[in-house]
C-alpha positions as CSV (number, residue, x, y, z in Angstrom):
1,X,0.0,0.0,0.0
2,X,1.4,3.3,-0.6
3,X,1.8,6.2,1.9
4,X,1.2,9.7,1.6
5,X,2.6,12.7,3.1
6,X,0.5,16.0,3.3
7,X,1.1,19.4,3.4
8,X,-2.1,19.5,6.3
9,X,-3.2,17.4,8.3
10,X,-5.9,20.3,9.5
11,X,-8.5,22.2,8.2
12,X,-11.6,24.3,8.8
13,X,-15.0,23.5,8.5
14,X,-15.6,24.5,5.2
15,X,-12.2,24.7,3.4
16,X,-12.0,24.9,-0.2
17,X,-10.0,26.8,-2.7
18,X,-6.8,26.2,-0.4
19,X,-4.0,24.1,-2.3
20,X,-3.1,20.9,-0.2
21,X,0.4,19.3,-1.1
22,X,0.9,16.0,-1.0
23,X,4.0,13.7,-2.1
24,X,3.3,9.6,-2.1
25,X,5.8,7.3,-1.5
26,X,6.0,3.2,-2.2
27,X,6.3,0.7,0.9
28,X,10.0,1.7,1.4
29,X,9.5,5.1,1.4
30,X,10.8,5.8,-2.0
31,X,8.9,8.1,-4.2
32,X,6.2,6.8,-6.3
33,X,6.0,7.4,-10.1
34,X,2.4,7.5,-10.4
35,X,3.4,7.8,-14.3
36,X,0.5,6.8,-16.4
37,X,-1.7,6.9,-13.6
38,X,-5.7,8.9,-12.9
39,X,-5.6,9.9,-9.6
40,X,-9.1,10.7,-7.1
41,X,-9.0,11.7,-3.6
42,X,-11.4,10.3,-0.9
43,X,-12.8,11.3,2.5
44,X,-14.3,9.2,4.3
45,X,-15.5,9.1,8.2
46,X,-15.6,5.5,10.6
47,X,-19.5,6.7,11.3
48,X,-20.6,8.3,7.9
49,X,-18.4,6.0,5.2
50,X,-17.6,7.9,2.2
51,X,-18.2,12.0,2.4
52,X,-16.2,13.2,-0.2
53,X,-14.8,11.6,-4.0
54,X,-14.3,12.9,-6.9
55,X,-11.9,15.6,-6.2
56,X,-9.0,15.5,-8.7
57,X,-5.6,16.3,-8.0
58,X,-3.1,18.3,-9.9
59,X,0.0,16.9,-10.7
60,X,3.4,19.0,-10.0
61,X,5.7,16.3,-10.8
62,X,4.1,13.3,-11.5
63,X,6.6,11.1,-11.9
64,X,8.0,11.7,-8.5
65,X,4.3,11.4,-6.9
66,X,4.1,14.9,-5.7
67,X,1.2,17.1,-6.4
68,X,-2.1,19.1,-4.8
69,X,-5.7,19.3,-4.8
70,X,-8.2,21.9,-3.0
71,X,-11.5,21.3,-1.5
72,X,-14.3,23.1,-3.7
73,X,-17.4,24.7,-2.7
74,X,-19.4,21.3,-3.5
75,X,-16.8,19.2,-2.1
76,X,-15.9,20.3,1.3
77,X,-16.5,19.0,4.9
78,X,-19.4,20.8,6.9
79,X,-18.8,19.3,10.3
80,X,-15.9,19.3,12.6
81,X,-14.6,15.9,13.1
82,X,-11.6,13.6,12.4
83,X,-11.5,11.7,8.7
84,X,-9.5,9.6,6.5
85,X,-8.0,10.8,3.2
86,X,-6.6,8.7,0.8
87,X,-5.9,8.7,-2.7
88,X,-6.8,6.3,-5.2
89,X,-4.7,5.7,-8.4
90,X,-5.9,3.7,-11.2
91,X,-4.4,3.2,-14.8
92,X,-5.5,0.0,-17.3
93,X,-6.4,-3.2,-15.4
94,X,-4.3,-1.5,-11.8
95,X,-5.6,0.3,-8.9
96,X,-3.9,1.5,-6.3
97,X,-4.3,3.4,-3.1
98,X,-2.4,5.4,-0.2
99,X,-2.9,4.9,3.5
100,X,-6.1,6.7,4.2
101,X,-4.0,9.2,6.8
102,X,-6.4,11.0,9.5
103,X,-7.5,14.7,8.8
104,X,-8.9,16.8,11.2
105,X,-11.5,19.4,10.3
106,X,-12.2,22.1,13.2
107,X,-14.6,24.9,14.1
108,X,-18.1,25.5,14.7
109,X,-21.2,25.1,12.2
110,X,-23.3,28.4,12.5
């Protein structure tokens, strides 16, 4: 399974628009070339299963894993809690997928 490092591991209560970095590394801890890969970022709580897919990342240099995504108006988190993010690489006939590493989301929902 792959890991991932992030720029953040915490965020408001409805975030978006705010690059988050992220580089992903293979089971030794060498950078990934996600090369020929689609990649989709997933949060998901314990309680509530999947909250958020479908955000796509942007590449900075794919073949060394490294790149960012933001939160958008549509896909954000409305409720402080603690999640898991993960990304999800596919290409033909593979799929792949990091750690799901614990995000925190804080503040108060007026």
């Amino acid at each position: 399974m792959l890991q991932m490092k992030l720029s953040s591991y915490e965020f408001p209560v409805y975030d978006y628009g705010t690059n988050v970095t992220f580089k992903l590394y293979d089971e030794d801890g060498v950078a990934f070339d996600a090369s020929t890969y689609t990649a989709e970022v997933f949060v998901s709580t314990w309680s509530l299963g999947l909250y958020i897919d479908g955000i796509t990342p942007t590449w900075t240099t794919q073949s060394s894993g490294e790149g960012t995504f933001q939160f958008t108006e549509t896909k954000t988190v409305d409720r402080p809690d603690i999640y898991h993010l993960e990304i999800q690489l596919t290409k033909s006939g593979v799929k792949l997928s990091t750690e799901a590493v614990k995000v925190v989301f804080k503040g108060s929902v007026d």
